[in-house]
N, C-alpha and C positions, 0 to 999 in steps of 0.2 A: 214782303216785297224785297225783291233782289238790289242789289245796287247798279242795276244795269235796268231796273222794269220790274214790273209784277209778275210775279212767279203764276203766270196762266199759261193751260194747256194750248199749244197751236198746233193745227195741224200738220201732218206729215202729207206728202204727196208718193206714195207708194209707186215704185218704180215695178215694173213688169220681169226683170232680170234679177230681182232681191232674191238671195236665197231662202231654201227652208229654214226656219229656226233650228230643226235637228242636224241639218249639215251646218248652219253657222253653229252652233254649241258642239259638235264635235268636231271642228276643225280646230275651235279654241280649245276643248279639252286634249287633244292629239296634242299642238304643238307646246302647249304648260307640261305637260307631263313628259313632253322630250326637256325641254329646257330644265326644270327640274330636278331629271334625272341626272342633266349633265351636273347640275349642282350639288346632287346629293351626295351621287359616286364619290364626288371630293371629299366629302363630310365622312364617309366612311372609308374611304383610303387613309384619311389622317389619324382615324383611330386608330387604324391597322399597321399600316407599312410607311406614311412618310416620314415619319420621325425618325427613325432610322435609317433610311436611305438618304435623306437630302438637311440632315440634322445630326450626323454620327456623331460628332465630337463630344455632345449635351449629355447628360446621362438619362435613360430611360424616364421618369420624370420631365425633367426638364425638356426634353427631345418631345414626348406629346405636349406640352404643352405651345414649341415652339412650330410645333404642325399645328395646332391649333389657332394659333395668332394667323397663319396663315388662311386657314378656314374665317377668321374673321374679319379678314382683309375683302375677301368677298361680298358680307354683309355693308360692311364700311362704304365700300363702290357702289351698293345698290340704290341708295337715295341719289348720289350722283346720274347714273345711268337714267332715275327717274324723271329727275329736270331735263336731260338730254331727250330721254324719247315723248317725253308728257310733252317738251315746246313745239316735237313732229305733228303728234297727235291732236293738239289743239291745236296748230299752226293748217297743218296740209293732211291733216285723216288721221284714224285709228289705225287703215288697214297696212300702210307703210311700215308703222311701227312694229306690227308684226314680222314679218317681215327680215329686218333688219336685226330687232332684236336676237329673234333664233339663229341669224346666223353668227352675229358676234358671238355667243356664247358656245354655239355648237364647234367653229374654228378653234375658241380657246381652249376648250373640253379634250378636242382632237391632240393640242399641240402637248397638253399636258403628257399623256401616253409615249410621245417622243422623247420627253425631256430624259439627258443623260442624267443621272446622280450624281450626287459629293464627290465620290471617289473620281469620277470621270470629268467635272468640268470644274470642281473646286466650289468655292462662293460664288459660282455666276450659277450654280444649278438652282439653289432657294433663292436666288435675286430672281432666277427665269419663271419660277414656281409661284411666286408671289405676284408677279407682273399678269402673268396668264388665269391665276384666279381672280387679280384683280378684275380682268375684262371680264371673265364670268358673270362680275356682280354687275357690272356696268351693259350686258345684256340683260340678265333676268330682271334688272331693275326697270327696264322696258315694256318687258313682255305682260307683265302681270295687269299694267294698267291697262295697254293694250288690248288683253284677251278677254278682259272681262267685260270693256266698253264694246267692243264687236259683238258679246252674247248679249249684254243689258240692253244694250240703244237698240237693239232686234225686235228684243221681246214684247208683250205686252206686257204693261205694267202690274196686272193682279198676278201674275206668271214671275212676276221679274228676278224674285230671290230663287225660285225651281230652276230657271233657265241660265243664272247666275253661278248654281253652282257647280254648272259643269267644269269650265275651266279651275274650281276649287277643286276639282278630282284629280285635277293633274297634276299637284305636289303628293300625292299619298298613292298614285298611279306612277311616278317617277319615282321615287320612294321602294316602291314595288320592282321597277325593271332596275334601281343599283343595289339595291339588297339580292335580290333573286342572283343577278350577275353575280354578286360577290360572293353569295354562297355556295351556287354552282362551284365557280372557284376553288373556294378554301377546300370545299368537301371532297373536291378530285384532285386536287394537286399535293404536290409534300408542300411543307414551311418554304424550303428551298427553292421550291418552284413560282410559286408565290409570291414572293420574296423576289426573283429575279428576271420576273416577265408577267407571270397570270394577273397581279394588278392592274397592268397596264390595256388587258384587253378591256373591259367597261369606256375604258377614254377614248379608244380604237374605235367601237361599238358608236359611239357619240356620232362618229362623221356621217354614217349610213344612216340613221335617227332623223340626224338635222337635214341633209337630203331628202325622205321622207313626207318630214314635214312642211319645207319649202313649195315642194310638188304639192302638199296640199291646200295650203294657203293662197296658193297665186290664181287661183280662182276664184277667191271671195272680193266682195261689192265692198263700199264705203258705207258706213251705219246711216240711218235716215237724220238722225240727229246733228250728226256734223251737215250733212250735207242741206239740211235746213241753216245752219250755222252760217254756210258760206253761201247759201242764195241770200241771208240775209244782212251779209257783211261785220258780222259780231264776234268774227274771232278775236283774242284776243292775242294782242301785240308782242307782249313778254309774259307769258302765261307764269312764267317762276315765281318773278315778282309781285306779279299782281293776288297770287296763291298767297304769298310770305306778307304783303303790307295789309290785306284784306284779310284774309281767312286764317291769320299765324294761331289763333286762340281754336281755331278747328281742326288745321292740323298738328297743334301740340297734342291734343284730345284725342282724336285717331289713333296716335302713333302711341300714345301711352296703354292706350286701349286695348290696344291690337299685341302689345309686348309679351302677357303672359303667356300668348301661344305660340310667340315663337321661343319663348323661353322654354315654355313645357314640353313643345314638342323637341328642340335640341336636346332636352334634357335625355327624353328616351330614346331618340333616332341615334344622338352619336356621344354625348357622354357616357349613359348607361354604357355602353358597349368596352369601351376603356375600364368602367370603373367595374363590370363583373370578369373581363377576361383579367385584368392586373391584379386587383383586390381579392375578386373571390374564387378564383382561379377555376371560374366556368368558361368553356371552350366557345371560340369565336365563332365558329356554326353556329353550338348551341342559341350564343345570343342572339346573332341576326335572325334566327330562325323562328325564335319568341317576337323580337321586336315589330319583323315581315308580318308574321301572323296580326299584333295587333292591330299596323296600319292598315291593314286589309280589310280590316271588320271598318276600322273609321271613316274609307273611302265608299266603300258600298252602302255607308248607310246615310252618307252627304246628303243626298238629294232626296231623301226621304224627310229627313231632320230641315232642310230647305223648305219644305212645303207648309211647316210651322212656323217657317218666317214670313211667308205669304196670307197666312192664315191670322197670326197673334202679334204680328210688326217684328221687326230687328232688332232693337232696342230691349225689348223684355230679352228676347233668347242670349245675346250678347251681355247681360247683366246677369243672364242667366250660367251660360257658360265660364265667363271668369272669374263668379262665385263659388263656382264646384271647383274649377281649377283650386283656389286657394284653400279649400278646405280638405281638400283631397292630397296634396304636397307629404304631409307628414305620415299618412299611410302606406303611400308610393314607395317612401323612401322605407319603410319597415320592412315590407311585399318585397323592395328589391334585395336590399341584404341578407336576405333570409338567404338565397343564391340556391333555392329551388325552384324549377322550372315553374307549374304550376301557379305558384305566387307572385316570381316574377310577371308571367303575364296576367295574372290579373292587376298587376300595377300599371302594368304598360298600359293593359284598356280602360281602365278606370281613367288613368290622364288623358287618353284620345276621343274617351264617350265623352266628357266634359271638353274638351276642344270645339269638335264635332258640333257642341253646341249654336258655341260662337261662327267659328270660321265656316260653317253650310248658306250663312248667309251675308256675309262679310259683303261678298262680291257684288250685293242689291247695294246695301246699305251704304259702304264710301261713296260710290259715284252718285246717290241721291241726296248724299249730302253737301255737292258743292254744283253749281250752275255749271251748264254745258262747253260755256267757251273756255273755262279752267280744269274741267273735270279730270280731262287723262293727267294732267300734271300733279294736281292737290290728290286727287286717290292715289295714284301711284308712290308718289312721295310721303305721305300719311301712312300706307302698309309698309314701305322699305324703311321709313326713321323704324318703325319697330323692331323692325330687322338687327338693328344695331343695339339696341338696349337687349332685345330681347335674345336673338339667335348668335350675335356676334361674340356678346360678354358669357352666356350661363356655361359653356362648356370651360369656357378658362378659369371663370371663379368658382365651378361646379367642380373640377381639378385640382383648385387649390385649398379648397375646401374641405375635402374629403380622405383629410389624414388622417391618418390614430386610428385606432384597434376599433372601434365600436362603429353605429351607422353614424352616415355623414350628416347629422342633423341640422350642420350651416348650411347643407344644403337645400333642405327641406325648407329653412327660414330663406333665404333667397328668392326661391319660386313664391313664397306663401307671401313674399312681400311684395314681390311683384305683380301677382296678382291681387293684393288689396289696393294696388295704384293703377292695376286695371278698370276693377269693377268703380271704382268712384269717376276715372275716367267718362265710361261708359254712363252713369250716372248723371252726367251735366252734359252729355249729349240730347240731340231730341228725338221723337219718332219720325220715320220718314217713309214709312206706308203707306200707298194710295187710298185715300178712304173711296174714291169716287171713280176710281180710274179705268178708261174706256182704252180697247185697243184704238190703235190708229191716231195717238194724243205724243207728243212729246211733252212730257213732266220737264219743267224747267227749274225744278226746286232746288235753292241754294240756302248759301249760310244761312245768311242775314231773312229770310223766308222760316226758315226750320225754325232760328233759334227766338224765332218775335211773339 
C-alpha cells in the first residue's frame, strides 16, 4: 500500500486522439538524442580544445582538467533542473516538460559556439562557458524524466521496459551525432583549423537539431496517466518535497545505483579520449573513431537487451549489469593501455555490453518505483544525483589519477568501487515487474508498495 491508497490498477479512459506507441517512442527517442548530443558535444570539445582556448594560462594538465570542472558543472545542475521540470511534470503534465526542456538546452548548446575565448573576452569567456553549461544541465536534467514518462505511461505494461528503451537510445544516438560531427571535423581540417572555428560548428549544429525536434513534439497528447491524475485531483502539491521527506531512502538507492554507469560510461566517452591522445600518443580520430564504433553496438542492441527486462524483471538485469561493470574495470583499463586499436575496443565494448545491461531497462524500472503523483520528480532526480557522483567526478579523478609511467590502476579501483556500491545499491531495491498486468490498467506502484 502506497501512502496515498492501495497500489491497485484503475482504469484509464483512452482518448481517441492518443498517439501510436511508435510515434510516442520516437518522438521521445528523436528529442533525448538531440538534447544529448547537445551534452555530449561538450564532453568531447573539453577533451579536445577548451582547455586551451578558455583556460590558456593553466598548463596542459591543469587546463584539461579545468575544462573539465566545467563539464562537471553541467552534471551538478542536472538534479537541479530535475526538481524544476519533475514540479511541471507532476504539477501541469509530462508533455510541457518536454518541451521546454530541449529548448533550454538546445539555446545553451547554440550560444556556447558563439562564445569568444580568453584571449578575446578575458575571465568573462570561462565565467560565459560555465554559466551556459550550466543551463545545459539544468535542461537535460528535465528531459530525461520527461521522455521517458511520455513512452512508459504509453505503453502497456508487459511492453513497458521495450517501449522504455527507446528514449534510452538517445544518449548513445547523441553520442553518435557529436562524435561522428567531431570526427568529420578533426579528419578534414588542420590542428589550426580546428582549433580556431571547426569545433564550434557541433554547437552551430544544436540550433537546427533543437528546432527539429520542437516541430516534433508539439504534436504529442498528455500521457493517460497524468491525466487520470488530474480528473482525479492527486497531484501532488510540492512534488520535491514530498519525493525528499517520503521516498529520501529510495532516491538515495537509485542514484547510487545508477552511478557506475555514468561513471563507466564517462570513463570511455571522454576521459579515455584525453588519456590515449596525451598519454599514449594515439591520434584523436583514432580514438573517437574506436569509442563511436563501441557506442554504436551498445545502442542497437538497447532494445533487444530491454525485452529481457520485460521477460526476467529490472532488478535481476540491473544487479546484473553493475556486476559486470565492476568486474570488468581492471581489464578495461589493461585493453586500454596497451594503446592498440583492436584492444582498445574491445575494452570500450566490454564496458558498454555491461552497461547495456543495466541502462536498456532503467527507463521501466525508476518510474515504477515511485507512485504517479511524484513520479517525474523522484525518477528524474534519482537518474541525475547519479550524474553527479558518477559522470560529473570520474573524469577529474580519472585525470588525476592517471600519472606515472605504468597503467592507471587508481583508476580501475575507482570504477570497481563504484560499482560495488552500485550492485548493493541495486540489491536492497525491489522488483517491479507486472506479474499480472493488463493493457489498459495504470500501475500505481510506489515505494512504500514495492518495498512491503
Amino acid at each position: 500500500m502506497s501512502a496515498h491508497g492501495p497500489a491497485v490498477p484503475t482504469p484509464v479512459r483512452p482518448r481517441r486522439s492518443d498517439p501510436s506507441m511508435l510515434r510516442v517512442a520516437s518522438a521521445s527517442l528523436v528529442g533525448t538524442a538531440i538534447e544529448f548530443y547537445d551534452f555530449f558535444v561538450y564532453g568531447t570539445a573539453a577533451a579536445l580544445v577548451l582547455g586551451p582556448l578558455f583556460f590558456p594560462a593553466f598548463s596542459p594538465l591543469a587546463g584539461t582538467l579545468a575544462a573539465f570542472g566545467t563539464f562537471a558543472v553541467g552534471f551538478i545542475a542536472r538534479p537541479l533542473g530535475s526538481v524544476l521540470f519533475g514540479h511541471i511534470g507532476d504539477r501541469y503534465g509530462r508533455r510541457p516538460v518536454l518541451v521546454a526542456s530541449l529548448l533550454t538546452t538546445g539555446l545553451a548548446t547554440t550560444a556556447v559556439g558563439f562564445l569568444p575565448p580568453y584571449t578575446t573576452l578575458g575571465t568573462a569567456a570561462p565565467v560565459l562557458l560555465l554559466l551556459l553549461r550550466f543551463l545545459q544541465g539544468i535542461g537535460l536534467g528535465g528531459e530525461w524524466g520527461g521522455a521517458v514518462l511520455l513512452t512508459t505511461e504509453h505503453a502497456p505494461p508487459a511492453r513497458r521496459a521495450l517501449w522504455g528503451s527507446f528514449p534510452q537510445m538517445g544518449p548513445p544516438l547523441g553520442f553518435l551525432l557529436a562524435n561522428g560531427t567531431m570526427l568529420t571535423l578533426t579528419a578534414s581540417l588542420s590542428p589550426a583549423q580546428f582549433l580556431a572555428w571547426g569545433w564550434r560548428v557541433p554547437f552551430w549544429a544544436a540550433g537546427v537539431l533543437t528546432l527539429g525536434g520542437l516541430l516534433l513534439r508539439a504534436s504529442l497528447t498528455e500521457t493517460p496517466h497524468f491525466r487520470e491524475l488530474a480528473r482525479n485531483g492527486d497531484r501532488a502539491d510540492a512534488p520535491a518535497r514530498e519525493v525528499v521527506r517520503k521516498h529520501w531512502r529510495l532516491l538515495l538507492l537509485t542514484a547510487g545505483g545508477l552511478s557506475v554507469g555514468y561513471a563507466a560510461f564517462y570513463a570511455v566517452s571522454t576521459w579515455s579520449l584525453v588519456y590515449g591522445t596525451d598519454r599514449l600518443d594515439v591520434s584523436p580520430v583514432l580514438m573517437l573513431a574506436l569509442v563511436t564504433a563501441a557506442v554504436a553496438v551498445m545502442g542497437v542492441l538497447t532494445p533487444v537487451v530491454a525485452l529481457l527486462g520485460d521477460r526476467f524483471g529490472r532488478r535481476p538485469m540491473c544487479l546484473t549489469g553493475s556486476a559486470l561493470v565492476s568486474l570488468w574495470m581492471f581489464p578495461f583499463i589493461a585493453l586500454l593501455h596497451t594503446g592498440r586499436p583492436l584492444l582498445m575496443f574491445l575494452g570500450f565494448l566490454g564496458t558498454l555490453l555491461a552497461l547495456v545491461t543495466m541502462f536498456s531497462v532503467i527507463a521501466a524500472y525508476l518510474p515504477e518505483l515511485y507512485e504517479p503523483r511524484v513520479r517525474c520528480t523522484g525518477a528524474a532526480v534519482g537518474y541525475n544525483l547519479a550524474g553527479v557522483l558518477g559522470g560529473a567526478l570520474t573524469p577529474i579523478v580519472a585525470t588525476a589519477l592517471s600519472g606515472g609511467e605504468g597503467p592507471p590502476w587508481g583508476v580501475a579501483a575507482w570504477l570497481t568501487g563504484i560499482g560495488i556500491l552500485s550492485t548493493a545499491c541495486f540489491a536492497a531495491l525491489p522488483e517491479t515487474r507486472p506479474r499480472t498486468a493488463e493493457a489498459g490498467t495504470v500501475d500505481t506502484t510506489g515505494e512504500e508498495a514495492a518495498l512491503a
